[in-house]
N, C-alpha and C positions, 0 to 999 in steps of 0.2 A: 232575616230582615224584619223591623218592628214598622207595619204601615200601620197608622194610627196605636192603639195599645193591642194590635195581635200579631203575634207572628206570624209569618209566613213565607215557605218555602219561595225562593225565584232561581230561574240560571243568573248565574252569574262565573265569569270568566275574566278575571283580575280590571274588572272596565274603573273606572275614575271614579273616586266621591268626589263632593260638588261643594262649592263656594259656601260656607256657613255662617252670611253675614245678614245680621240682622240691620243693618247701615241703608241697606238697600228695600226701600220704598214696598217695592214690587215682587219681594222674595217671600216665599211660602214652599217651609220643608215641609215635604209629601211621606216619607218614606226613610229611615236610616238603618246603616249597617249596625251590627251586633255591637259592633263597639262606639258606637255614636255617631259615624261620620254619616254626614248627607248622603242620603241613596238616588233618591228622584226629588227633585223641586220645582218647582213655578217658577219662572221669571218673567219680569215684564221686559217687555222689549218693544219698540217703537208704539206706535196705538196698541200692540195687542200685548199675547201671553206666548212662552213657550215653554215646555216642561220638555228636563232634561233626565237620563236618567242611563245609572250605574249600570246596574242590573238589566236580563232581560226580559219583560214581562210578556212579549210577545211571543217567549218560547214555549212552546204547547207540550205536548205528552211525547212527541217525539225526538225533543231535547233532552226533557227529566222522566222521570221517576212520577210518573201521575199517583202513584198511592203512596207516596209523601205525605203523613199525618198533615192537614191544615192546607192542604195543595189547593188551591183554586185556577178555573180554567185561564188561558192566556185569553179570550174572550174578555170575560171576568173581570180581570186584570188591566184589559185594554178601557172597555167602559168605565171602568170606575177612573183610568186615567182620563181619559176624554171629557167626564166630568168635572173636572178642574179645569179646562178649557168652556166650560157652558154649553158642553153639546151632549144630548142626552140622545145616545144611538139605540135604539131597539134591536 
């Protein structure tokens, strides 16, 4: 999966790509699969935001394969999610 310009390993188990419309105000692609499709994205929804996402970034070293060249922790993964939201967790 390409977040931003690097790759990087996720679980993923055949979950949805996601709506790739630029039409919509409130939409901000996060994240896509190898072959383009939306992986995680931003959407606005009522006052706020919510991010949806294909893949699971929540899955930690006992899901995958932690010495995955470019593996980053589900931690990791989660805060930099969360930060598309505006919440910067320690």
């Amino acid at each position: 999966m390409k977040w931003y310009i690097k790759q990087e390993p996720f679980y993923y188990q055949d979950g949805p790509y996601l709506n790739n419309t630029t039409s919509n105000a409130g939409f901000q692609a996060i994240a896509y699969y190898d072959n383009g499709d939306v992986a995680i994205a931003r959407y606005k929804y009522g006052e706020g935001h919510v991010i949806l996402s294909g893949p699971h970034p929540e899955a930690d070293e006992t899901w995958i394969d932690a010495r995955v060249a470019g593996n980053t922790t589900a931690e990791s993964k989660m805060k930099r999610i969360l930060s598309y939201l505006g919440i910067n967790k320690r």
